[in-house]
N, C-alpha and C positions, 0 to 999 in steps of 0.2 A: 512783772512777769513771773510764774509760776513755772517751775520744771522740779520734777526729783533727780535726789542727788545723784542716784546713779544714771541716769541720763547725763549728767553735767561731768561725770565721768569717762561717759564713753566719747562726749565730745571730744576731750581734752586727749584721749587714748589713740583716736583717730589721725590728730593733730600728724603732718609729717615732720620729721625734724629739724628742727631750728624754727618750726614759729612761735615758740614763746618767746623768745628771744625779736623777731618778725614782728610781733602783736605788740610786745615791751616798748620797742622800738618807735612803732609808728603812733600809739596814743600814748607817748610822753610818759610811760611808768617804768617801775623798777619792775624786775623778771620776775622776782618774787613775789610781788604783788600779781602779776597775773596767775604764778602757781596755784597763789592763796584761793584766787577765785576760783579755781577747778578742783577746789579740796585740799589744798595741802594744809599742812599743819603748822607754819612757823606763824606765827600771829603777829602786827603789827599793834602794839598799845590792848594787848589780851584781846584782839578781837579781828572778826575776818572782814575784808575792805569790802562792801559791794554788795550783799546777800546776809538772806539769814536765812538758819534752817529750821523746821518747825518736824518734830515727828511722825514719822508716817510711812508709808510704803515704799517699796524702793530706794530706802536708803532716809528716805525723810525728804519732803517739799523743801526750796529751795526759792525765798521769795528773791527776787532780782531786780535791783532797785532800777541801775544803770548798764542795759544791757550791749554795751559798747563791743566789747570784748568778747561776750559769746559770739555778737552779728560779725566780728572780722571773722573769728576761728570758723564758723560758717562757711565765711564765703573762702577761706580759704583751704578748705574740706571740699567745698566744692570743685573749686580750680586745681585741687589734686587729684580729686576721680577723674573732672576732665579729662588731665594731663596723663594718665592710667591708663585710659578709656583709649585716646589716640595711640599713644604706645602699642597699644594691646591689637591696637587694626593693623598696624604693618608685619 
């Protein structure tokens, strides 16, 4: 799968707090390892777990091998506007 990185940014920006911690938790990884995927910078063995970026607009394409971890933070982006969304009707 294909995204630029500044979209894979704003995913990760969106996130409410504590699910990378949430995401870490439920597919068996280190925290940091999910950082890694959303850009950060501490590298495991000089290199990023999951993705590669190739140059280009937006920050540069972002090929994604195992997309595990974008499709939780998704869904649970979703189930936070949900949860917004109701708040916000009473």
């Amino acid at each position: 799968m294909n995204i630029t990185f500044n979209e894979l940014r704003d995913i990760k920006h969106k996130l409410p707090t504590g699910s990378i911690k949430k995401i870490a938790k439920e597919l068996n990884l280190n925290e940091q390892t999910v950082r890694n995927y959303f850009g950060a910078k501490k590298f495991e063995n000089e290199k990023i777990i999951g993705w590669h970026l190739q140059p280009g607009p937006d920050g540069g394409i972002v090929n994604i091998k195992d997309t595990k971890i974008l499709d939780l933070a998704r869904q649970i982006i979703k189930e936070h506007q949900s949860e917004e969304a109701t708040l916000n009707e009473d």
